[in-house]
C-alpha positions as CSV (number, residue, x, y, z in Angstrom):
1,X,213.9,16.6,272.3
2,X,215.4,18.6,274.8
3,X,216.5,15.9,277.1
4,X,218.0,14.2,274.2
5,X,219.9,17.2,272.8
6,X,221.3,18.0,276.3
7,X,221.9,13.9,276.7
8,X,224.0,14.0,273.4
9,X,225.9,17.0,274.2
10,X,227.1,17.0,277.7
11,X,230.1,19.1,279.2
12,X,232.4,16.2,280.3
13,X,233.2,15.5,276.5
14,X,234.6,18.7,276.1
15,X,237.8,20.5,277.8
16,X,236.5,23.1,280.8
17,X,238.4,25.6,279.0
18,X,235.6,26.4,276.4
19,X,232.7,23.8,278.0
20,X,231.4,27.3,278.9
21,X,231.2,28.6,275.3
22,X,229.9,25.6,273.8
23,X,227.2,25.4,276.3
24,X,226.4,28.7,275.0
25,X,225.7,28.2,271.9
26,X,223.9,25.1,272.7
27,X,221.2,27.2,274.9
28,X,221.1,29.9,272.2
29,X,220.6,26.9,269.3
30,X,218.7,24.9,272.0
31,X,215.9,28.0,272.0
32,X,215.9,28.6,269.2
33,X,215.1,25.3,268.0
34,X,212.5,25.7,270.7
35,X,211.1,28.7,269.4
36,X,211.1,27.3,265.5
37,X,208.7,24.2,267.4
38,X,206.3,26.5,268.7
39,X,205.6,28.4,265.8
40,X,205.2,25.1,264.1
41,X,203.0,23.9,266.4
42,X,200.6,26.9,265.5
């Protein structure tokens, strides 16, 4: 899921200007979707 997340999403569709606030909020989403599996998984 995380390969395919990162796949979808990838810095070369977006400007550099905010690239660096969108990837972000991807790793913040991206671990927290992360975290939500886990717990899941328990």
């Amino acid at each position: 899921m995380l390969a395919s997340a990162r796949g979808v999403v990838s810095p070369e569709q977006y400007p550099s200007s905010d690239s660096n606030d969108r990837l972000a909020v991807l790793s913040i989403m991206i671990r927290i979707v992360s975290l939500d599996s886990l717990f899941l998984a328990h």
